[in-house]
Steps between C-alpha positions, in 0.01 A plus 500: 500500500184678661438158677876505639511836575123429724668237661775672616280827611320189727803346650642881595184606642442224740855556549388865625180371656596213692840664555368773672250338717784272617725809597216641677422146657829517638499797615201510730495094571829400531613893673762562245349867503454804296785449204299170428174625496566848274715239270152330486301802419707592227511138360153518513389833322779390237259216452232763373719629236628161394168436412413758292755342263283232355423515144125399533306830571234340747602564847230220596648254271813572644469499912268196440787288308790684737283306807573208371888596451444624878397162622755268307807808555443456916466180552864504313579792684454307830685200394833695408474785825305270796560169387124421446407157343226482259264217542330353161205709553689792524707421176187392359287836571791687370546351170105535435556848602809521243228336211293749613740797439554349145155489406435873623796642323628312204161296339457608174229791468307600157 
């Protein structure tokens, strides 16, 4: 369950994260204006909190294994909101990063 429950904590904050810098992305970039951009902020100080959640106590444990949720979560991100095509290399860089994020957070530790 504490594996799940990590998981989930992961998917909501790059939810928050990548979220957030999207809103604000769209804001400023693409001139949808303010709304977008305080949406953003929010998104993204939400993403603070979320992480906080995680059962493992090690906040270095934890941002270093959420980068690797980062880098897989907007690559996804930009498929479903800008239509963005992976190549291989970007598939393949994001499921080492994924392996990665395993081996930080769920390896088994005496």
């Amino acid at each position: 369950m504490s594996v799940l429950r990590s998981v989930a904590l992961f998917v909501l904050a790059a939810l928050c994260e990548i979220g957030g810098a999207w809103l604000v992305w769209q804001g400023v970039r693409e001139h949808r204006g303010l709304l977008w951009i305080g949406a953003g902020v929010v998104a993204l100080g939400l993403y603070g909190f979320v992480a906080t959640a995680q059962p493992d106590p090690h906040f270095g444990r934890i941002l270093a294994a959420y980068g690797g949720v980062f880098v897989a979560g907007s690559l996804a991100w930009g498929m479903v909101a800008d239509g963005f095509r992976p190549d291989r290399f970007d598939v393949l860089g994001a499921l080492l990063c994924l392996a990665g994020v395993a081996v930080i957070m769920y390896a088994p530790r005496g």
